[in-house]
C-alpha positions, 0 to 999 in steps of 0.5 A: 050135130050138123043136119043134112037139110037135103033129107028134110026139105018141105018136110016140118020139123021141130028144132031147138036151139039158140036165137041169133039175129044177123044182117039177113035175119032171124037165125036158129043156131044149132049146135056150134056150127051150124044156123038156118035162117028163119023167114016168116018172122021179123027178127028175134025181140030182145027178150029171146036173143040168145035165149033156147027156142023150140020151133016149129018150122017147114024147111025150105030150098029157096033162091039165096041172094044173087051173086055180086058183079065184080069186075076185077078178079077178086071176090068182094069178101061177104059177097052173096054166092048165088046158091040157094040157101036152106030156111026155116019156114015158121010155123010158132016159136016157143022160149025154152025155160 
């Protein structure tokens, strides 16, 4: 299920789905295609990674990580885009099962 987040910013929600940790941060992964990034928490501890959470979160619009400064042509693969990128504002979190 892919979510337009466009028809739920700074609206709160409740979301379940898988807890990831990436480089960025705490990431909700919902269904197999797609994550938002969780800010108002340090990453997922060990005993949740993986795990199904319920969260209940406020979604977000905020600046995404600024674009790189190449001076060649090509772009530097996992280069920041520049683009605002859509969080999870969280509120409390809770470990299904």
């Amino acid at each position: 299920m892919k979510i337009d987040w466009n028809d739920l910013l700074d609206q709160q929600v409740t979301l379940t789905g898988t807890a990831q940790n990436a480089k960025a941060g705490p990431l909700l992964m919902i269904g197999s295609d797609d994550a938002i990034l969780i800010h108002g928490s340090s990453d997922w501890d060990e005993e949740t990674v993986g795990k199904q959470v319920t969260v209940d979160a406020i979604v977000r619009r905020v600046p995404g990580f600024p674009k790189a400064q190449v001076p060649s042509k090509h772009t530097m693969q996992g280069s920041a885009t520049g683009r605002d990128i859509w969080v999870l504002e969280l509120k409390q979190f809770r470990v299904n099962g």
